[in-house]
TORBA-637516 format. One record per residue (C-alpha): residue in three letters; x, y, z. Coordinates in steps of 0.02 Angstrom, whole numbers, padded with zeros to 5 digits, always signed. Each point is the difference from the previous one (the first is absolute). Example, Ala and Ser with C-alpha at 12.3 -4.5 7.8 and 13.67 -1.06 7.14 Angstrom:
// TORBA-637516
ALA+00615-00225+00390 SER+00069+00172-00033 
END
This chain:
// TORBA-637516
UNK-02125-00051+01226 UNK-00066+00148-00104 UNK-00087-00012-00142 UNK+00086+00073-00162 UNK-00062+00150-00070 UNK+00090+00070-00159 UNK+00162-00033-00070 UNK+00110+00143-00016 UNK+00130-00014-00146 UNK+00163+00130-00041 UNK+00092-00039-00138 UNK+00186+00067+00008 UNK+00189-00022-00079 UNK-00030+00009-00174 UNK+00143-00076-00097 UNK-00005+00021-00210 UNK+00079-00126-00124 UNK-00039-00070-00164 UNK-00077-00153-00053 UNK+00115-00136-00038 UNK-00109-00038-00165 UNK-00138+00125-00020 UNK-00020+00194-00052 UNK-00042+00043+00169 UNK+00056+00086+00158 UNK+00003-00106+00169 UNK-00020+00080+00154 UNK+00035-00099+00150 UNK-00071+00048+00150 UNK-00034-00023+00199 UNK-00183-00029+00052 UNK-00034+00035+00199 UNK-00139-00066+00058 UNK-00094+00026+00171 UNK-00168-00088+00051 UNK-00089+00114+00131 UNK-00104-00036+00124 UNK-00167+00081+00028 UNK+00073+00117+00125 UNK+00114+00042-00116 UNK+00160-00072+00060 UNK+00095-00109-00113 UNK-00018-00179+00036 UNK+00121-00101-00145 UNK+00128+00104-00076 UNK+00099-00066-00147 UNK+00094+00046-00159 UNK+00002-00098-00186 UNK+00122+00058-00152 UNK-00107+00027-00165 UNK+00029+00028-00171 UNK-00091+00131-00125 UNK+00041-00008-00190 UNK-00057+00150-00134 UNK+00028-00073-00156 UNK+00039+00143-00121 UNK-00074-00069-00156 UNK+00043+00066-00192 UNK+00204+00058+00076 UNK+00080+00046-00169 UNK+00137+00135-00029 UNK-00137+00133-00030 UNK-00052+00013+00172 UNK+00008+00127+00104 UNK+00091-00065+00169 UNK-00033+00142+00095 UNK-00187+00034-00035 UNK-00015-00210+00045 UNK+00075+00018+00161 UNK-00106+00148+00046 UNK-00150-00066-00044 UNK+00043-00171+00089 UNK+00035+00089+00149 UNK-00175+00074+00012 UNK-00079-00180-00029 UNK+00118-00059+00122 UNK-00004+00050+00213 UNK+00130-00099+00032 UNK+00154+00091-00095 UNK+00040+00133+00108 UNK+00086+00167-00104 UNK+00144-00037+00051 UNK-00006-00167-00104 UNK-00039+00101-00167 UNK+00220+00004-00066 UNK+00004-00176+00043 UNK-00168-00036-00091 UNK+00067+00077-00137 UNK+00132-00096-00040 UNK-00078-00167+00010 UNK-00129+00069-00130 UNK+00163+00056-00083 UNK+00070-00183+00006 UNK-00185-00093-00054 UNK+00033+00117-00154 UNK+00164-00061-00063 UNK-00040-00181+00063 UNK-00150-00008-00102 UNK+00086+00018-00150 UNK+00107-00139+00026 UNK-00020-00147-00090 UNK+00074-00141+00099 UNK-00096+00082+00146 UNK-00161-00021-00084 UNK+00025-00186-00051 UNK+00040-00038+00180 UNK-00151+00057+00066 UNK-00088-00154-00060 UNK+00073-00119+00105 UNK+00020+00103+00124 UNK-00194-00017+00001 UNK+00003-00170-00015 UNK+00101-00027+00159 UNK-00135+00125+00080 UNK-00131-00106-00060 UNK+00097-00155+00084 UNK+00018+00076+00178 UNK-00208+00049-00024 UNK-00019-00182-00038 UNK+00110-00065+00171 UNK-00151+00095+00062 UNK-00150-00059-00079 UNK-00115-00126+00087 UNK-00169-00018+00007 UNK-00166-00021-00102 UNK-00012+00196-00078 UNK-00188-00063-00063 UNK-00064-00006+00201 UNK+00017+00198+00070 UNK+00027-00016+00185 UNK-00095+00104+00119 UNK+00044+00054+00178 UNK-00182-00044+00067 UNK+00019-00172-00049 UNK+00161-00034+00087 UNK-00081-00105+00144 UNK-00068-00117-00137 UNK+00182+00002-00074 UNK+00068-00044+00168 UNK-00128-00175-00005 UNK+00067-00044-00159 UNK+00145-00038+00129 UNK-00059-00121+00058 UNK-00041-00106-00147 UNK+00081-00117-00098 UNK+00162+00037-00108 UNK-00074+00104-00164 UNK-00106+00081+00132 UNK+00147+00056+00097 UNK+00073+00078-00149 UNK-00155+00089-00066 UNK-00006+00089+00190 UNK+00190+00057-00005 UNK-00028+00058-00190 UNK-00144+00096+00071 UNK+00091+00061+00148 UNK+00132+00050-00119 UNK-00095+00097-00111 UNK-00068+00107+00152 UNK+00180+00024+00075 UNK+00057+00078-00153 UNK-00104+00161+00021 UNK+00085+00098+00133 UNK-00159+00080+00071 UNK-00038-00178+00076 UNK+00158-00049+00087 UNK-00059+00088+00165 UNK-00158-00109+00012 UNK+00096-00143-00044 UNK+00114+00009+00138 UNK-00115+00038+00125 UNK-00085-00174-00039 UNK+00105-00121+00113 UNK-00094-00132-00048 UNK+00018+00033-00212 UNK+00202+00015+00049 UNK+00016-00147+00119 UNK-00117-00124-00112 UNK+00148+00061-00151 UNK+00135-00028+00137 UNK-00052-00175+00033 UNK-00079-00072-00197 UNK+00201+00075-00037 UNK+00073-00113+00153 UNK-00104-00149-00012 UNK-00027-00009-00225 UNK+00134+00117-00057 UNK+00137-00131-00015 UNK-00114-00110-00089 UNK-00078+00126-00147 UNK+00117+00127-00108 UNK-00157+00087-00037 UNK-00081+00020+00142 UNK+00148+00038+00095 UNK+00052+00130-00136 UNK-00190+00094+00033 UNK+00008-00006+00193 UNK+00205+00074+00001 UNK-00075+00150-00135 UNK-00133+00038+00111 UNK+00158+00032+00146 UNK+00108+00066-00118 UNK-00092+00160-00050 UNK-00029+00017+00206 UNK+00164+00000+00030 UNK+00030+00149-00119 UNK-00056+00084+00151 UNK+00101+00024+00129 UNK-00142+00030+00124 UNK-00060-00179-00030 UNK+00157-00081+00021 UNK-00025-00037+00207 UNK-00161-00091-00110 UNK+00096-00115-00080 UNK+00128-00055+00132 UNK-00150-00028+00107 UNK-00046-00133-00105 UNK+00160-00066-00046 UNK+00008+00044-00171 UNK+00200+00008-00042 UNK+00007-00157+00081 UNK-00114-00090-00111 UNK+00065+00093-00168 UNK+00156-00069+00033 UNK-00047-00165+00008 UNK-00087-00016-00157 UNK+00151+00096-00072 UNK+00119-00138+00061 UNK-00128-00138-00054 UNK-00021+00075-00175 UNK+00191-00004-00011 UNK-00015-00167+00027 UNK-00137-00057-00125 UNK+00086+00087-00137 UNK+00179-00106+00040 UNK-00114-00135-00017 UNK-00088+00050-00157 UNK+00158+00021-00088 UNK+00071-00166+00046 UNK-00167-00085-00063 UNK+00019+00104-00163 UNK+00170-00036-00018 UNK-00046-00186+00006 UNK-00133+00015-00116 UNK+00082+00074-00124 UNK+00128-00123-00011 UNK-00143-00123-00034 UNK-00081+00121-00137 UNK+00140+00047-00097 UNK-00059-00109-00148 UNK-00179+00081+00009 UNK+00045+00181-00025 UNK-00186+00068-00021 UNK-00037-00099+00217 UNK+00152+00098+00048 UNK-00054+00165-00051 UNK-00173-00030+00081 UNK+00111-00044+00159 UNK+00099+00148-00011 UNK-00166+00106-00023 UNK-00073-00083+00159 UNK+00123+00038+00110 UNK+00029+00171-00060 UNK-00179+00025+00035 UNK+00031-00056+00179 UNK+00163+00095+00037 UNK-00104+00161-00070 UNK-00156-00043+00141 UNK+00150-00036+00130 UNK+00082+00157-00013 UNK-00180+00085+00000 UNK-00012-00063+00172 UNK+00192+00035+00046 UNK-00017+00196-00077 UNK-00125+00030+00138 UNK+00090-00111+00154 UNK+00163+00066-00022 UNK-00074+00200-00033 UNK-00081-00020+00167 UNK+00151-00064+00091 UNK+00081+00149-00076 UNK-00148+00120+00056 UNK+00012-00075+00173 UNK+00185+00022+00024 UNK-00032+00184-00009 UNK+00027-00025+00195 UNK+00206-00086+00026 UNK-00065-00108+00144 UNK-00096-00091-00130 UNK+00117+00012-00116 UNK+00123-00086+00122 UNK-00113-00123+00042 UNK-00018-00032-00205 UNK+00204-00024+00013 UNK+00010-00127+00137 UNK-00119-00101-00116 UNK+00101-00002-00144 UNK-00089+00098-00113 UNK+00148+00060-00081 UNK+00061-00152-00042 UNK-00182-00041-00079 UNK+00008+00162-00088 UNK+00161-00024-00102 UNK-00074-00170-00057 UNK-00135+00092-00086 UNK+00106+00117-00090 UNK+00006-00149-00125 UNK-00159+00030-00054 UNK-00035+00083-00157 UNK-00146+00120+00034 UNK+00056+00173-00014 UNK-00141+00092+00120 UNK+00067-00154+00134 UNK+00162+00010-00019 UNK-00017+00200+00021 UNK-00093-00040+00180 UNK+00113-00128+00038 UNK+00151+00133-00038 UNK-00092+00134+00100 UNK-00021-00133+00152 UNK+00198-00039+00013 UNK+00053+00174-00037 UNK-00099+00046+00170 UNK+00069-00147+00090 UNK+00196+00033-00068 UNK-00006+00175+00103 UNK+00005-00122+00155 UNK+00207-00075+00029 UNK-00071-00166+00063 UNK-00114-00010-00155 UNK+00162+00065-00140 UNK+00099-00144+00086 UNK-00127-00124-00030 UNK-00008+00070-00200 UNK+00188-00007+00007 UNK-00009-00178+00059 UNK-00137-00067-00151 UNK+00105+00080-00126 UNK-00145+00130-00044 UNK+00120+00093-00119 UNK-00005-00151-00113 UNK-00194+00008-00009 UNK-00002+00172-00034 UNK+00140-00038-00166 UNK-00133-00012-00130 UNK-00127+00128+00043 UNK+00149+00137-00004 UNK+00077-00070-00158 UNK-00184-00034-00087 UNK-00108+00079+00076 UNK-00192-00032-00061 UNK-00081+00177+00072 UNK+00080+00159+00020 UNK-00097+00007+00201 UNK+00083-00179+00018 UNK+00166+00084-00044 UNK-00009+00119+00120 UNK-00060-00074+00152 UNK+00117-00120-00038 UNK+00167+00120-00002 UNK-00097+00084+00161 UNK+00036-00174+00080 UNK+00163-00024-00073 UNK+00082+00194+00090 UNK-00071-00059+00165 UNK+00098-00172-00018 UNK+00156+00105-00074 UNK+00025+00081+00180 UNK+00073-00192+00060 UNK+00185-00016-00061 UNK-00025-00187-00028 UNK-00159+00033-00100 UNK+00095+00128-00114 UNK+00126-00112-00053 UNK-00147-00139-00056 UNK-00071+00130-00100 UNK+00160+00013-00102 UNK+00045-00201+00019 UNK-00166-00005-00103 UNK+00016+00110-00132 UNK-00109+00126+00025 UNK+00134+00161+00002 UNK-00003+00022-00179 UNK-00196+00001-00009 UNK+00001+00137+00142 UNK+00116+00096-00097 UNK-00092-00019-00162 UNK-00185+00078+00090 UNK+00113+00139+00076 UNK+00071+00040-00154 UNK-00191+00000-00088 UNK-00026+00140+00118 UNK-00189-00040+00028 UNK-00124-00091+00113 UNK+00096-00033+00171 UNK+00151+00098-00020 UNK+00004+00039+00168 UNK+00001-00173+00067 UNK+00108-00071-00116 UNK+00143+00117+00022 UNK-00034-00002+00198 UNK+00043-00196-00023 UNK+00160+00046-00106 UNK+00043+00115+00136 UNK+00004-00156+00137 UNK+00067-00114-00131 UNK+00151+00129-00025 UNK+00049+00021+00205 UNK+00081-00162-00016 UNK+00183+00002-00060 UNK-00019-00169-00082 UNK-00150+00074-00124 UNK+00093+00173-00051 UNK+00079-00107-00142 UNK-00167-00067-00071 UNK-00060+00170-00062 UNK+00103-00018-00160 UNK-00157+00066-00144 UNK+00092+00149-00047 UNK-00180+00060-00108 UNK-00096-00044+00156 UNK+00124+00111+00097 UNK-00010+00159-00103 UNK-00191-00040-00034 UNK-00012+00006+00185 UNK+00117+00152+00024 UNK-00148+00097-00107 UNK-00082+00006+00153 UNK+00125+00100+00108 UNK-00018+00135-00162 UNK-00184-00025-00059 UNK-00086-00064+00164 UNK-00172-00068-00022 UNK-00029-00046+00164 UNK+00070+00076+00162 UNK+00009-00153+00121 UNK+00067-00101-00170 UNK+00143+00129-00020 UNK+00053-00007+00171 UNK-00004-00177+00014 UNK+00093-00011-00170 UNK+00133+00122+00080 UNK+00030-00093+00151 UNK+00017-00152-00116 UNK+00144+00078-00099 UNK+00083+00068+00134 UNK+00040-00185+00074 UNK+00040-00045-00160 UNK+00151+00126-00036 UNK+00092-00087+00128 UNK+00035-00143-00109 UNK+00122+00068-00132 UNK-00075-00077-00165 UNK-00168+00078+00038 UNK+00075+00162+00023 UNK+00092-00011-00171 UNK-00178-00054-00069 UNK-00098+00170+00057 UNK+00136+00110-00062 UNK+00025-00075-00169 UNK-00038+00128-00140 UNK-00058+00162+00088 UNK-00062-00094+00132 UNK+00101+00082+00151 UNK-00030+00168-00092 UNK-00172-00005+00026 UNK+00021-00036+00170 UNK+00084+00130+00051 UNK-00076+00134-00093 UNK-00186-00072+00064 UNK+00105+00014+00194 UNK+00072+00168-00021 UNK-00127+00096-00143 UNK-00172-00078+00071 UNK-00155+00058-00107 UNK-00145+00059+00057 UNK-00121-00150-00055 UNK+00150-00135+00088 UNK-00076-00084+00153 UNK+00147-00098+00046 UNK+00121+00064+00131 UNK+00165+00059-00057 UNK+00071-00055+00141 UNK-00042-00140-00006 UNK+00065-00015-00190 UNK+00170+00079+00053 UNK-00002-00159+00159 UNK+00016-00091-00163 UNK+00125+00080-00104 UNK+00087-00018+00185 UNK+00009-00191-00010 UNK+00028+00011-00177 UNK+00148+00101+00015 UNK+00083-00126+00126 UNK+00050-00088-00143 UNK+00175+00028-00116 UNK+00075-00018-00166 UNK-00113+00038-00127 UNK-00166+00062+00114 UNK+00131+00110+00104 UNK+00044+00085-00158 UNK-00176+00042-00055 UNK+00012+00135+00142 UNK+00102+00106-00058 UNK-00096+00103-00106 UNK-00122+00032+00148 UNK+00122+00037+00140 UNK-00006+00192+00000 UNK-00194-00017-00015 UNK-00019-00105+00158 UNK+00129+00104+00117 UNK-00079+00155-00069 UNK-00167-00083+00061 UNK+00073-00027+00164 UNK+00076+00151+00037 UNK-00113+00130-00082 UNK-00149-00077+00103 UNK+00062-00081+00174 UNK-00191+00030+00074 UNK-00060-00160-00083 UNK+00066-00121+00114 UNK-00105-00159-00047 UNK+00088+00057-00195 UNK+00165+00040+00080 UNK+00031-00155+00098 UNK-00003-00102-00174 UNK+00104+00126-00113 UNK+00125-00003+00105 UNK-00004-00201+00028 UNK+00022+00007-00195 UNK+00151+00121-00001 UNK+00067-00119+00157 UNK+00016-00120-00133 UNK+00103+00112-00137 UNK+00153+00085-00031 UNK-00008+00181+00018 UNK+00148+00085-00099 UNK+00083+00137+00075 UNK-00094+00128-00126 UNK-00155-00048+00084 UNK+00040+00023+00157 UNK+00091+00178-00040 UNK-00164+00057-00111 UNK-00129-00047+00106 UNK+00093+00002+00183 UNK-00064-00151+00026 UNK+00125-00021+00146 UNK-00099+00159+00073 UNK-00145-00066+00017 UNK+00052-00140+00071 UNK+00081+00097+00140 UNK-00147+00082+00043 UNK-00109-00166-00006 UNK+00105-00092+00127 UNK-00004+00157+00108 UNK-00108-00016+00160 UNK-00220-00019-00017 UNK+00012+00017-00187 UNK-00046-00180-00053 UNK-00072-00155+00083 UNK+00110-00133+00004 UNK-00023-00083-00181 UNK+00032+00156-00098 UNK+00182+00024+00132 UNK+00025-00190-00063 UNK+00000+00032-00180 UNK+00085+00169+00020 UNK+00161-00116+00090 UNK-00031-00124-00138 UNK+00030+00152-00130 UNK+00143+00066+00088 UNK+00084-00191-00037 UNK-00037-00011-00160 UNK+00075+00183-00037 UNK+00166-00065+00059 UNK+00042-00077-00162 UNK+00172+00068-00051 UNK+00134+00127+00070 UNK-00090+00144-00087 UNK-00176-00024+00093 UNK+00103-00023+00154 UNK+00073+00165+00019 UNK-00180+00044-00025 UNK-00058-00086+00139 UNK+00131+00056+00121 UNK-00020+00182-00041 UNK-00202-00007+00067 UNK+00031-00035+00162 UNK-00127-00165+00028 UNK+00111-00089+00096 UNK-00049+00085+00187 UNK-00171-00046-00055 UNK+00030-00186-00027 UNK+00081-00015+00150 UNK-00161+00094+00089 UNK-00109-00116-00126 UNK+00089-00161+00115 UNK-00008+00049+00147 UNK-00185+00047+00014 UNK-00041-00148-00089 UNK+00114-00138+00037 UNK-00161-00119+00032 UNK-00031-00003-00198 UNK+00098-00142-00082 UNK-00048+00063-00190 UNK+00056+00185+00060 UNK+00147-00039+00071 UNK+00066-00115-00142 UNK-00015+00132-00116 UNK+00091+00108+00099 UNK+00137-00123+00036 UNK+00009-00038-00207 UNK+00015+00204-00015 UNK+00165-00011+00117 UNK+00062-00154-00087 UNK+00001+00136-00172 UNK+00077+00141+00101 UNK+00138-00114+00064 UNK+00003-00049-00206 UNK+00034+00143-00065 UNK+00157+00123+00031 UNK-00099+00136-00004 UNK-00112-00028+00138 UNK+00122-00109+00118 UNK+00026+00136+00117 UNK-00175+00018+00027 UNK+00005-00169+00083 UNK+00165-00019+00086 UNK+00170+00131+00047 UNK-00084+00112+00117 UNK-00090+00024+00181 UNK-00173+00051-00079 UNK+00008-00180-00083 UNK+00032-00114+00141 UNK-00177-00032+00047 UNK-00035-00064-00171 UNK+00131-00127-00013 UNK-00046-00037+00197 UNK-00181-00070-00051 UNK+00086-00089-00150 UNK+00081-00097+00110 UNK-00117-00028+00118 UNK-00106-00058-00157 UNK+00141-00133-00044 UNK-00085-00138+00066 UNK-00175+00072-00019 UNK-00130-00163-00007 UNK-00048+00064-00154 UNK+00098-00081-00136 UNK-00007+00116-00152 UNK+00065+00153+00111 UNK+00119-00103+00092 UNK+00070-00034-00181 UNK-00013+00186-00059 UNK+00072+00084+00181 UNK+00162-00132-00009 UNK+00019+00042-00176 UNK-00003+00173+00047 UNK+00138-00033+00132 UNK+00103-00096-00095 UNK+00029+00149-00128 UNK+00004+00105+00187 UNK+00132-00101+00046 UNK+00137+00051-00121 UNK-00024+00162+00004 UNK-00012+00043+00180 UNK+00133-00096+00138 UNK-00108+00039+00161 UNK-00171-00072-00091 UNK+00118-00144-00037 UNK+00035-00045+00188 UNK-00190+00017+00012 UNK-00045-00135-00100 UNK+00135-00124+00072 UNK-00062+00025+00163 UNK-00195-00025-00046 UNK+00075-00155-00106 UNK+00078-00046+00166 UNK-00141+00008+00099 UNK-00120-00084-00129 UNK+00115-00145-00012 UNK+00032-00018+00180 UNK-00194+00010+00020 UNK-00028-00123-00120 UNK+00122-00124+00078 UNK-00069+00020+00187 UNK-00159-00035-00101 UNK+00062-00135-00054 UNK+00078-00085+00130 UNK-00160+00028+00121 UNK-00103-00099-00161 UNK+00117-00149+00006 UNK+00003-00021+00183 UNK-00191-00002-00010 UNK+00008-00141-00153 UNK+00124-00103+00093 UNK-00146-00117+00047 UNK-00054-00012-00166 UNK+00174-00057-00050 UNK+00014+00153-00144 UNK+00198+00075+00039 UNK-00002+00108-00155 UNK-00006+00184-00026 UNK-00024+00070-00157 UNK+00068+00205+00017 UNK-00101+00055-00123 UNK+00026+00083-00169 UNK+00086+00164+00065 UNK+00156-00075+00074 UNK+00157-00082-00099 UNK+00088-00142+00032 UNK+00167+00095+00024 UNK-00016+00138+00172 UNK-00176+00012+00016 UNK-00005+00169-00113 UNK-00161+00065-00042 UNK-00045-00030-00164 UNK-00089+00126-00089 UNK-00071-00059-00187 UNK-00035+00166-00123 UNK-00005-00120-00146 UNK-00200+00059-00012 UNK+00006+00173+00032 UNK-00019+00043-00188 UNK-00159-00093+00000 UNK-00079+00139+00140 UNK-00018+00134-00117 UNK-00119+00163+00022 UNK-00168-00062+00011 UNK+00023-00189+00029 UNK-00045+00013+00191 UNK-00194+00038-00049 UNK-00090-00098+00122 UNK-00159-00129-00077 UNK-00117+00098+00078 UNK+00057+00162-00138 UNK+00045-00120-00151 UNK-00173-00089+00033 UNK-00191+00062-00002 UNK-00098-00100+00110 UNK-00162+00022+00057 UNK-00088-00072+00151 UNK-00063-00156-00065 UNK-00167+00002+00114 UNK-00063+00185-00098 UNK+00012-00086-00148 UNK-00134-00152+00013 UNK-00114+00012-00136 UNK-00173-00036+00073 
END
């Protein structure tokens, strides 16, 4: 093998963010690094994410933002120009923060969690420097007895946390293996010792280079263990303290000394955990291992410790299952230990703002399981989720991404009842803060208009108002869609009574927004799903030839197929009275309904509009003859009956409705009907008859005709008692009343 020359480092990806705490500007970044060879070539090639932080000292409202950010810039390689707007406005946002005041009393404890975390760390004699050149007598110590032992791995330690040594260390098989087996052979035996010789593996496996290292030696393997023993010794600690306590409840100042003691020894425990369980985590960068990790039950070992206390822990702990609940077979396993439940009191109370949000990062990627979603609101924890989206801060995006999910279930639409949350939440859509958050909090609302009582909710005051004119009168500085607004007023306007009549005001505003601009399909398809839903007057349709348009929309490669949908829809819902009707029959749309069905006969949804479209021509005087009484109409009423005993039950129960009014108008039609009737029943009874003979063995002799045949002559029955229920609009299919996205793009990693 070649000996190393030079390491070659590039750092790249520079990503810019603010410090949860301090004045200063974090820039998180990709360090490449290649070790070459003396030829040249590179010989270990691998990549570590760093962090950079410029603390801006003395921010006050007197500063000059831009001069700051120029002259960081010039300090600073790694924020390219294009950076310099962004830059700015995290300055921008240090300012205003800075002069808050429950932002600055936060930032002590904020530092005393810090300090915790650096303390999970901390091991080792600080008075003894450790030098490489001495690590061979380090590696004797070894082999001493067990304060020895200890004094070696807190020397080892010490040189393994300066990065320039970590290639000589791992080129020492013997230093590695002699760690590997002190581990194996004492680990299970000394907390302390085992908690120096895991820290020493832990900052290797930071590395992804030196991770075929550590499986060599079996590493994982050996973490785990002492992560499942530890688990063990601290059930067994609590039952011992639970004892003793009963016994010292009459010497109060014993009990307190007890309580210190075996705080003293959790805090030295989880010292040793920290590190196990943030190397498993480092080593199931690679989802072999991390499979492997599965079959052993980590999992289930992790949600035990999520009943720990220790905020930098629990954080890791929260980090390690969010990773593993990507995975179905790990989710199921979550699903099966009633995680949810664990996770109650850190969303409800949460200790640290980072535990918080690692903590609602696990909760979206368990809110993508049905069974999972309904826990979360079993337990409680809607109104909390509603509350942080309604603060508008810290994870916005997550938490109205898990809203989302939680509203694509019928059963949860009802649960979203905070009216203040609502319209706090409904700020977004006008003031957006954050893109991804507005979208999210879009899609959210848009599953929730299909319950009724929401809907009311978002257009109380000038709630629907607002919507529309933000849909139709977009300003310059809105970044959410207006399509995407109008899909909304769409499923808001499904609804009647009261809602239904908040429209009226806006009608000519929304046709004129359809017909003055017909390019804008994405726009179109939704304006016109609204005015599906409404009753146009016959002024309307006279001022702004409404019917017009829609001629020339259903006319041959003018739409795609969802805008030619909602155009039939429209025509429907036009047909309201006598007056509209005349209307209708004078714009000659009929021929291109009847082209509409043939070349598209395959589509259920199209075809059942049509079909409802003919049921209101056959309604109406007016447009009667458009339908039935001469040769140009025969083929229509020819693929109504042929569609009398369609499989699909909605337009079976439009097209017979349809025929009944048909029938007693038209004598010929009439004689149609009897003889499909005829056929149908005589069909159903050879049917029949075929069925029993094959039951005869199994004794059943009965033959039940059906629902569409009386007891009388065998007359086909047709039932229109519904038919007022199908009105314009109400054939929308899930997939257009619903958003619903993909749930594997939206896995929060």
């Amino acid at each position: 093998m070649e000996e190393a020359k030079f390491i070659k480092r590039t750092a790249k990806a520079a990503r810019l963010d603010v410090h949860p705490t301090d004045n200063a500007i974090v820039i998180n970044y990709e360090v490449e690094a290649v070790i070459l060879a003396d030829n040249g070539e590179p010989m270990i090639a691998h990549s570590k994410r760093c962090q950079k932080n410029i603390k801006v000292r003395s921010l006050n409202d007197r500063t000059d933002i831009e001069a700051l950010a120029v002259n960081i810039m010039e300090r600073c390689k790694l924020i390219t120009p294009q950076k310099f707007h962004e830059l700015l406005q995290l300055l921008a946002f240090l300012q205003t923060r800075a002069q808050d005041a429950q932002f600055v009393a936060s930032i002590a404890k904020a530092k005393e969690a810090h300090q915790q975390q650096q303390s999970l760390l901390d091991h080792g004699d600080a008075t003894d420097t450790a030098k490489i050149g001495d690590i061979d007598e380090y590696m004797d110590l070894l082999y001493e007895d067990h304060d020895k032992k200890i004094q070696g791995t807190s020397m080892v330690l010490q040189i393994a946390q300066n990065p320039d040594n970590l290639e000589e260390m791992i080129q020492n098989e013997t230093l590695l293996g002699c760690l590997a087996r002190v581990l194996r052979d004492e680990g299970l035996k000394s907390m302390e010792l085992a908690t120096n010789i895991i820290h020493v593996f832990y900052i290797l496996s930071s590395f992804t280079v030196f991770h075929d290292f550590l499986k060599q030696y079996k590493i994982g393997a050996l973490c785990m263990k002492i992560v499942v023993q530890e688990m063990s010794r601290y059930d067994t600690w609590q039952e011992k303290m639970k004892k003793s306590m009963k016994k010292l409840e009459a010497k109060p100042e014993e009990a307190e000394q007890m309580v210190v003691r075996f705080n003293d020894q959790c805090f030295k425990q989880e010292s040793l955990l920290y590190v196990a369980v943030h190397l498993l985590l480092n080593l199931a960068e690679d989802t072999r291992v991390q499979i492997k990790m599965k079959n052993k039950n980590l999992v289930q070992d992790l949600i035990k410790l999520l009943d720990r206390d220790n905020v930098e822990f629990l954080e890791l702990i929260i980090n390690f299952l969010k990773n593993f609940s990507i995975f179905a077979e790990s989710k199921d396993e979550m699903k099966e230990l009633d995680i949810v439940k664990k996770l109650v009191r850190l969303v409800n109370s949460p200790p640290d703002e980072m535990l918080s949000k690692v903590t609602l990062g696990l909760l979206l990627n368990l809110s993508f399981d049905r069974e999972l979603r309904t826990r979360i609101v079993e337990l409680g924890l809607l109104p909390r989720l509603m509350e942080l989206a309604q603060t508008r801060e810290g994870s916005l995006c997550v938490v109205t991404s898990i809203l989302f999910n939680l509203s694509t279930d019928d059963e949860n639409k009802s649960h979203f009842n905070d009216l203040d949350c609502i319209n706090a939440m409904m700020e977004e859509i006008y003031h957006p803060s954050d893109e991804a958050a507005t979208m999210h909090v879009l899609a959210f609302f848009i599953n929730l208009a299909v319950e009724k009582k929401n809907a009311e909710r978002m257009c109380s005051g000038n709630g629907l108002d607002n919507l529309i004119n933000a849909a139709l009168f977009p300003s310059k500085a809105h970044s959410a869609p207006p399509n995407l607004i109008m899909k909304l007023i769409r499923n808001i306007s499904r609804h009647d009574g009261d809602i239904r009549k908040k429209f009226t005001p806006h009608i000519d505003a929304l046709v004129d927004a359809a017909v003055s601009d017909p390019t804008n399909e994405s726009m179109l398809v939704e304006i016109l799903g609204v005015l599906g839903n409404l009753p146009l007057s016959k002024n309307i349709l006279e001022t702004y030839d409404v019917l017009g348009f829609i001629a020339k929309g259903l006319s041959p490669a003018t739409y795609d197929d969802d805008i030619v949908l909602n155009l039939i829809i429209l025509v429907g819902s036009t047909l309201c009275d006598e007056e509209c009707a005349k209307l209708v029959a004078a714009s000659g749309i009929a021929p291109d309904l009847d082209t509409i069905l043939n070349t598209r006969d395959h589509d259920d949804e199209m075809v059942l509009q049509i079909v409802y479209v003919y049921y209101k021509l056959l309604y109406f005087e007016a447009t009667r003859k458009i339908v039935i009484g001469s040769a140009d109409t025969m083929d229509t009423m020819e693929y109504l009956l042929r569609l009398a005993n369609d499989d699909n039950p909605v337009i079976k129960k439009i097209c017979n409705g349809a025929l009944e009014i048909a029938m007693q108008f038209d004598e010929e039609i009439a004689e149609r009907v009897k003889e499909i009737q005829f056929e149908a029943h005589n069909g159903g009874w050879i049917n029949a008859m075929q069925g029993a003979n094959d039951e005869l063995q199994d004794g059943n002799h009965f033959y039940d005709g059906g629902d569409n045949y009386d007891d009388d002559g065998g007359n086909f029955v047709y039932d229109t008692s519904d038919l007022d229920r199908y009105g314009p609009g109400d054939y929308d299919s899930a997939e257009e009343d619903e958003l619903d996205y993909d749930a594997g793009d939206w896995y929060h990693q």
